[in-house]
C-alpha positions as CSV (number, residue, x, y, z in Angstrom):
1,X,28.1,-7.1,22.8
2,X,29.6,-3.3,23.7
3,X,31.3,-3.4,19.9
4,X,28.1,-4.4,18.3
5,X,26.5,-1.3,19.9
6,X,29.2,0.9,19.4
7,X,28.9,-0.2,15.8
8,X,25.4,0.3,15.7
9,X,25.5,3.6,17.6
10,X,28.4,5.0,15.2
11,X,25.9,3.6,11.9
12,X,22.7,6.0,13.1
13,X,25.2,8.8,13.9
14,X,26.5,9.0,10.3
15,X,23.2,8.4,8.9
16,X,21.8,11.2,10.8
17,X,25.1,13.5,10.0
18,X,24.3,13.0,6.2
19,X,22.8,16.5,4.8
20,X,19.6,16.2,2.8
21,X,18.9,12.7,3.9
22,X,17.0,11.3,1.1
23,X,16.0,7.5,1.0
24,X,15.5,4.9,-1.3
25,X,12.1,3.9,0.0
26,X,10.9,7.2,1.2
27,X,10.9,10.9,-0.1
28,X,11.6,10.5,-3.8
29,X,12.2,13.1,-6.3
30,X,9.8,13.4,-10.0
31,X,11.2,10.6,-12.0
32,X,12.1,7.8,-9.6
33,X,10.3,4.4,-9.1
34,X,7.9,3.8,-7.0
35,X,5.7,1.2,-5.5
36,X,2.8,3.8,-3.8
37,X,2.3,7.3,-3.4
38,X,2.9,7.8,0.3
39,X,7.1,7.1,-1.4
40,X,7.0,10.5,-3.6
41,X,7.7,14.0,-2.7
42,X,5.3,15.1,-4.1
43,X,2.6,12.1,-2.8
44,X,1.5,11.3,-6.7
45,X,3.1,7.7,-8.2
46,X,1.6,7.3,-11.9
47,X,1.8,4.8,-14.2
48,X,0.8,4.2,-17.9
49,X,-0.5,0.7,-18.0
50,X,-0.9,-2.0,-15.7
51,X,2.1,-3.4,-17.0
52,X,4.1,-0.2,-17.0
53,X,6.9,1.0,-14.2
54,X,5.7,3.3,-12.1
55,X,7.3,6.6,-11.1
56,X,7.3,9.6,-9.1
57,X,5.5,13.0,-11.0
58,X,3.8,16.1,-9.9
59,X,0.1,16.4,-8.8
60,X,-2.1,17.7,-11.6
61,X,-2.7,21.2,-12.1
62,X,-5.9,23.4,-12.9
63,X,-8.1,22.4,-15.9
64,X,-5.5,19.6,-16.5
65,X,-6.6,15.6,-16.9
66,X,-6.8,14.1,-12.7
67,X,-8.1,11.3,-10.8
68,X,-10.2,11.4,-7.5
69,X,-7.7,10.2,-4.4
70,X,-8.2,6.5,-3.8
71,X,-6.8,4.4,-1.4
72,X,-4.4,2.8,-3.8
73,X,-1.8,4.7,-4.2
74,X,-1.0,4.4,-7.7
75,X,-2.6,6.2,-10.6
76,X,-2.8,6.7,-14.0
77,X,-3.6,10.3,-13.8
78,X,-2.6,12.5,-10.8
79,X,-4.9,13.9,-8.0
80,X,-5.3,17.6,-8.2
81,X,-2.8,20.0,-6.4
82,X,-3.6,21.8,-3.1
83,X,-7.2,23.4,-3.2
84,X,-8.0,22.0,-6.7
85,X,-11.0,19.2,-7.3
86,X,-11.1,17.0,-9.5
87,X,-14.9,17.0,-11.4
88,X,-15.2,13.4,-12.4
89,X,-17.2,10.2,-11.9
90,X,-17.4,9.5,-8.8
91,X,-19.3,6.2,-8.8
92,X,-18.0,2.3,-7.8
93,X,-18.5,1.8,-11.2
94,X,-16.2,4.5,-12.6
95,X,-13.7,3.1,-10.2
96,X,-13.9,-0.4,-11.5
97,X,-13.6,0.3,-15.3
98,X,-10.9,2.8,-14.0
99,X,-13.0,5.6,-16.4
100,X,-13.2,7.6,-13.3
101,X,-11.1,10.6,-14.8
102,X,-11.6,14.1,-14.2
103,X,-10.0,18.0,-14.8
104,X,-8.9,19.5,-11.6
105,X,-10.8,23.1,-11.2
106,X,-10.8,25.8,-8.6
107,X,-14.0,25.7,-6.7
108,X,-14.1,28.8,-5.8
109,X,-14.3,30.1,-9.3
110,X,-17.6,28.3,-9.6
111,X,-20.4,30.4,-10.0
């Protein structure tokens, strides 16, 4: 029992020594696969088609194509970045037909 938690205790030091510790579930760079947003850096995993891999990309930036935050976590367009909105249809029904896309836009430049 002492040399299974030695061995365990010597496994979490080394882990923890690593520099930049970067998982394979967890903190992913632009360009990796992913399974749900929470996994990304930078908290957007996209996909194409239903059918298509997902991966890792940047939030969308002003007057570029976005969709609202959903509880998902997968998208086929990006949420906006940091103090952006995303004008788009809002409705159950945009959500179903998956039509609810948007452009992000800074809402303090409204008039």
């Amino acid at each position: 029992m002492e040399k299974v938690l030695v061995l365990v205790l010597v496994t979490l030091a080394v882990a923890y020594a690593a520099p930049d510790p970067r998982g394979i579930i967890i903190n992913l760079e632009d360009g990796e696969l992913c399974v749900n947003s929470g996994q990304c850096k930078s908290k957007c995993c996209q996909h194409d088609s239903p059918l298509s891999l997902a991966r890792c990309v940047q939030k969308a930036r002003e007057n570029s194509g976005c969709s609202p935050q959903t509880i998902y976590g997968i998208y086929y367009l990006c949420p906006c970045e940091r103090g952006l909105t995303c004008e788009a249809d809002k409705t159950i029904i945009g959500a179903i037909t998956n039509t609810n896309y948007g452009i992000c836009q800074d809402p303090s430049s409204k008039k």
